[in-house]
N, C-alpha and C positions, 0 to 999 in steps of 0.2 A: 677733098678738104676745102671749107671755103674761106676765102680771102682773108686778112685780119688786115682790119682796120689801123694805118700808119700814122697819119698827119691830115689834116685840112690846110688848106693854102688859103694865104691869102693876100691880095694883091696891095702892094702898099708904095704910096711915093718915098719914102722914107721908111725903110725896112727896118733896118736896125731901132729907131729910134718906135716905133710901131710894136713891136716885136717884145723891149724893156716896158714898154708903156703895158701891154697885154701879160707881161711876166709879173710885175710888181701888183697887177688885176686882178691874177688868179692864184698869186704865190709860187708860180712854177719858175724854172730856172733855166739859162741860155745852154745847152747842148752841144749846140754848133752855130759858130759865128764865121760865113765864108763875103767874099764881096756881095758877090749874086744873092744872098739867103741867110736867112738866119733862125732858126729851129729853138723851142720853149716846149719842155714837157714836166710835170708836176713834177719826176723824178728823173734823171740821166736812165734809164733804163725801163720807162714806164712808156706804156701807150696810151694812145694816139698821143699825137704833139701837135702843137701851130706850128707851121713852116711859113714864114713873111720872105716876100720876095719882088724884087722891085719892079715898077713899071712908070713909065712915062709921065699918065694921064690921071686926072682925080678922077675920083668917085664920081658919076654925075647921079645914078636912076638907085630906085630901093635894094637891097640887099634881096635874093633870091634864095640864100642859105646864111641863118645868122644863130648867136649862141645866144641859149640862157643858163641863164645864172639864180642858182637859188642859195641865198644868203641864211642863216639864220635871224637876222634882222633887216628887215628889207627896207626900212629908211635909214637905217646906217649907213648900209652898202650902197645904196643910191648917191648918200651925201659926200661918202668915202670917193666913190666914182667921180663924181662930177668937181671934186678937190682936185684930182687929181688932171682933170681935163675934159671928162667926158661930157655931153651934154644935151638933153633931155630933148627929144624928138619927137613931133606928130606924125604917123604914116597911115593916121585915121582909123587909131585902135579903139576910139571912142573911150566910156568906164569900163573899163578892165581892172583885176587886181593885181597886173603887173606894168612895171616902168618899163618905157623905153627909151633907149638911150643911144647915143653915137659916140665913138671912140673918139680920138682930134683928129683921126684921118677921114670919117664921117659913119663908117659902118655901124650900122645898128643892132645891138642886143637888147634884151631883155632880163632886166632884174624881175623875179617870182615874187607870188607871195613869201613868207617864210617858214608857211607852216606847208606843208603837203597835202592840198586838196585839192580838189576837179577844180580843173580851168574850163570858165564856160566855152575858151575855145582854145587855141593854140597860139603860145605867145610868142 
């Protein structure tokens, strides 16, 4: 039987405050709030979740694994985002039809377009 996907990690100076910033992002809700960690999944019972947990050091280099997000309105959610803190990054994606964006700890997602079409490449 193969594995089932649990959680994505992710490393954060501020866990907790990371963690509500990313719950109130996706609508999902706290789980588990321990010192060390703090766990968001759309439902108490649903899979996969974010698991934030603390570390030392900022962000310095690009994200090597990051999330997108497909909004039904994708200048909403851009604008919704970036109210909220997030804030709009170049990592040299050129014209693309999707935003990218960094949380306030710096990690970068991508808002989609809002409809479901081919991406000329991977956002």
């Amino acid at each position: 039987m193969p594995s089932q996907w649990e959680q994505i990690v992710i490393d954060a100076e501020d866990a907790p405050r990371l963690a509500r910033w990313w719950a109130e992002a996706l609508g999902y809700v706290i789980v588990n709030e321990q010192p060390d960690e703090v766990e968001i999944r759309r439902s108490a019972d649903e899979l996969p979740g974010l698991l934030f947990g603390p570390v030392p050091e900022r962000k310095t280099v690009k994200n090597r694994l990051h999330i997108d997000l497909r909004p039904d309105d994708q200048e909403a959610e851009v604008e919704r985002l970036v109210d909220m803190g997030a804030r709009h990054v170049d990592i040299g994606q050129g014209d693309v039809s999707w935003v990218v964006l960094a949380d306030p700890e710096g990690n970068e997602f991508c808002v989609l377009s809002s409809k479901r079409e081919p991406e000329s490449r991977l956002g």
